[in-house]
C-alpha positions in Angstrom: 124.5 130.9 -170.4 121.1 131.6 -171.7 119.2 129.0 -170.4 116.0 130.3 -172.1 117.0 129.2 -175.7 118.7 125.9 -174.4 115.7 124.4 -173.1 112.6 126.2 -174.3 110.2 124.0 -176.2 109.2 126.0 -179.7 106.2 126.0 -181.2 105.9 123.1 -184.1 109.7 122.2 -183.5 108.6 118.2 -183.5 109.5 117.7 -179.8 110.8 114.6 -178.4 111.1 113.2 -175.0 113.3 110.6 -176.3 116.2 113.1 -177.5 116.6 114.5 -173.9 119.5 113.2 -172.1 118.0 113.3 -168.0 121.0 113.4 -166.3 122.8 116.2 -168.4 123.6 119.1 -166.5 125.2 121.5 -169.3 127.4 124.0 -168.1 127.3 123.1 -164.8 130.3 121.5 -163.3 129.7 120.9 -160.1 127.9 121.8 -157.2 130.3 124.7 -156.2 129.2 126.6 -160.0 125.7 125.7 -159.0 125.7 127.3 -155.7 127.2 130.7 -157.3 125.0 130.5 -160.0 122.0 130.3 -157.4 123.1 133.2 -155.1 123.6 135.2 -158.2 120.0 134.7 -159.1 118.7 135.0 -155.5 119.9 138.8 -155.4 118.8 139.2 -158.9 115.4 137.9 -158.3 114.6 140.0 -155.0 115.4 143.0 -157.3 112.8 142.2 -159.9 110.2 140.8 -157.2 110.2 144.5 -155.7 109.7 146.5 -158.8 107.3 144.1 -160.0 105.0 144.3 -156.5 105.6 148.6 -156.9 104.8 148.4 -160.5 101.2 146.8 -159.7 100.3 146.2 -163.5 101.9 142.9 -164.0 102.0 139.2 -162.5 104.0 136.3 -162.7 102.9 132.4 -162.9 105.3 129.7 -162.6 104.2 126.6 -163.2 106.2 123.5 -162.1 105.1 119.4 -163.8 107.3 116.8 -162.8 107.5 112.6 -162.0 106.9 112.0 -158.5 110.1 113.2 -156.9 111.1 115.2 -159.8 111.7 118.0 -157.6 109.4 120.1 -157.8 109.4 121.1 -153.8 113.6 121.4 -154.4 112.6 124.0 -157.2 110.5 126.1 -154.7 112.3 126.2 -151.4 115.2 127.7 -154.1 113.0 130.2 -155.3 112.0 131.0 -151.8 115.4 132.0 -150.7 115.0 135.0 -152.9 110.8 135.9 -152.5 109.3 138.2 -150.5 106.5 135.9 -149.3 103.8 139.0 -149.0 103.9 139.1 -152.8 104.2 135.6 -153.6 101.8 132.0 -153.1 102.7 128.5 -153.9 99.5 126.5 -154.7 99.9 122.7 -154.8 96.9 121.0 -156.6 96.4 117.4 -155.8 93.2 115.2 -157.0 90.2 117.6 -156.9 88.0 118.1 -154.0 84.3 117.3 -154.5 83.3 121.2 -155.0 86.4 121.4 -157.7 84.9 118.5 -159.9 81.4 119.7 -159.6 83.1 122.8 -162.3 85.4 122.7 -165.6 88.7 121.6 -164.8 90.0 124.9 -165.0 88.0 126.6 -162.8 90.5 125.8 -159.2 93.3 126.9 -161.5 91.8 130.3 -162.0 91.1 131.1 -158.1 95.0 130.6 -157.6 96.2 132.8 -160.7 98.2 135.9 -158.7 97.4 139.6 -158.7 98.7 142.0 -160.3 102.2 142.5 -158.5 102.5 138.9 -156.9 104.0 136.0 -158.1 102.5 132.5 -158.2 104.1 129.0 -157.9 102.0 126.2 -159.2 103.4 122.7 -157.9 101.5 120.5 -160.4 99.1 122.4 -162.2 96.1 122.7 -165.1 98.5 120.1 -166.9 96.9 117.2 -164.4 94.6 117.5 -166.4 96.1 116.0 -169.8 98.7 113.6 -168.2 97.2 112.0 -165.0 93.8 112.0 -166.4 94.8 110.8 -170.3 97.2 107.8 -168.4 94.4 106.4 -166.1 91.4 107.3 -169.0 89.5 109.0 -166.2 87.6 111.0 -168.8 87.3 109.6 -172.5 90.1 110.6 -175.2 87.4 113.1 -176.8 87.5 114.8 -173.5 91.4 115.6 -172.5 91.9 116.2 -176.4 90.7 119.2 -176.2 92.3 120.4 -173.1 95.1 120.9 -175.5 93.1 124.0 -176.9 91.4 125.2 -173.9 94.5 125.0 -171.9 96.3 127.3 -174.5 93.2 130.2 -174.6 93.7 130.1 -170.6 97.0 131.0 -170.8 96.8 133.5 -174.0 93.7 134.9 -171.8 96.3 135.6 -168.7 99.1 136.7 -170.9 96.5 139.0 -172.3 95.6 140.1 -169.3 99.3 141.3 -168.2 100.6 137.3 -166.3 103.8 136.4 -167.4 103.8 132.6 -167.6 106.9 130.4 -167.1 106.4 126.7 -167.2 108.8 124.2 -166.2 108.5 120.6 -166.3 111.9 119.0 -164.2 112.8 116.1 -166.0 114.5 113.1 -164.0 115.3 109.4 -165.4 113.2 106.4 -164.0 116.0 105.1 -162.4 117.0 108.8 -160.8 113.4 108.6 -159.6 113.6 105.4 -158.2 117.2 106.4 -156.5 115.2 109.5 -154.9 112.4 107.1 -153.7 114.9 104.7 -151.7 116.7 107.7 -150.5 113.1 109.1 -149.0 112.9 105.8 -147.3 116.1 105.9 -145.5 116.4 108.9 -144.7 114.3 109.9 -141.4 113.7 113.3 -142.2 112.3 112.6 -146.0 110.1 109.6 -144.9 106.9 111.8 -144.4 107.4 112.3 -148.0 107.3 108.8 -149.0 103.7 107.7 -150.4 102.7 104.2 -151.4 101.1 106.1 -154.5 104.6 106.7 -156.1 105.1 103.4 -156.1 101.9 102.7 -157.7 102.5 104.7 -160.6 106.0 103.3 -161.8 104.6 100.7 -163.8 103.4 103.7 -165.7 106.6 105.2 -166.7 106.3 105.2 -170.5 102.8 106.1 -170.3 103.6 109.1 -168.5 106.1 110.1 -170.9 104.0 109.7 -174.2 101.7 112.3 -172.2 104.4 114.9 -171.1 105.6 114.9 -175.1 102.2 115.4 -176.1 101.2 118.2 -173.3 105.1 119.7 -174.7 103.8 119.8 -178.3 100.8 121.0 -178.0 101.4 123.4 -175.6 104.1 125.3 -176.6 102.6 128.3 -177.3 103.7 132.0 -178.3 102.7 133.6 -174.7 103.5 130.8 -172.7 106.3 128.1 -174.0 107.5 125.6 -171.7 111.3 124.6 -170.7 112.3 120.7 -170.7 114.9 120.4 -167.9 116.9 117.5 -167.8 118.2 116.2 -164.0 117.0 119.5 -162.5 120.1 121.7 -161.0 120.1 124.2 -158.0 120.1 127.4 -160.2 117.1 130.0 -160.3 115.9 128.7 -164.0 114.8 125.7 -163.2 115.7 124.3 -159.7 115.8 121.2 -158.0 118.5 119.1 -157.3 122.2 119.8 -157.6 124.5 117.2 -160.2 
């Protein structure tokens, strides 16, 4: 199954959130398909991790966006299974420190880019800075408009520049998300994860959504289109959690 061409977001292909089914897991059955699909990958992905760390011309940049509890920490303790963590760095941006907002909104992103031969995992990213930001007008609409553009020459610069960027954003229903929330609460081992915050930012559901669509649109570009995953599933491409 090529999952490339299922879910990649073209250019100018008049994207809608609204035509996305969350909790469709195509081609996967059940979890038994998902796990051999996942093992498959694993090996597959060690492989290419090596050659790419000996080649020492290239990079890759994965770049995860998701609701709270999207699974975005799902996605990368699957990837992990099949990383050699010497050539690879997850970097987990949360609201910017004092030193990061005294620069352009893209200069933190840039210190966590990877070297040639590494691979980087971006849990939340650069895209912040058009959803988060355009939801709770933090800056004025003038403003995170054009983060649209500058957002796509930073990328076109990396790609330029020999990264190979793969961006994700792990789509879950708001009911799925609510489901995961309870479950953090019950749950002994996931309550560290629970966060009053989550809650917080329910009542802006649709809001959210208006801004993914928009980030989807306008950034869906030739070096570096995005894939719209519904209900994440534990394969390599993207990951999360199993149907």
């Amino acid at each position: 199954m090529d999952f490339t061409k299922r879910f990649k977001v073209e250019p100018h292909a008049g994207f809608r959130m609204a035509s996305l089914d969350p909790d469709a897991t195509p081609g996967i059955r059940d979890k038994a398909v998902a796990r051999t699909m996942l093992d498959r990958d694993i090996k597959r992905l060690y492989d290419l991790q090596y050659d790419l760390y000996a080649e020492n011309r290239r990079s890759l940049l994965i770049v995860l966006q998701a609701m709270d509890a999207g699974g975005k920490d799902g996605t990368i303790r699957s990837l992990s299974l099949g990383l050699n963590p010497q050539g690879c760095h997850v970097t987990s941006f949360k609201a910017p420190s004092t030193a990061e907002s005294e620069h352009d909104f893209l200069w933190r992103i840039h210190q966590a880019v990877p070297s040639r031969g590494d691979i980087a995992i971006f849990n939340r990213s650069h895209y912040e800075d058009v959803l988060v930001v355009r939801v709770h007008n933090l800056v004025p609409r003038g403003v995170w408009q054009q983060r649209y553009e500058q957002i796509n020459r930073f990328e076109q610069h990396l790609a330029a520049n020999g990264t190979t960027i793969l961006k994700f954003f792990l789509h879950i229903s708001r009911e799925e998300q609510k489901r995961r929330l309870i479950e953090r609460l019950e749950d002994p081992r996931k309550r560290w994860k629970y966060s009053q915050h989550d809650l917080e930012e329910r009542p802006f559901w649709n809001d959210y959504m208006k801004a993914y669509e928009a980030a989807l649109r306008h950034c869906s570009t030739g070096p570096a289109p995005p894939a719209c995953r519904s209900r994440p599933t534990s394969i390599l491409t993207p990951t999360g959690s199993p149907p």
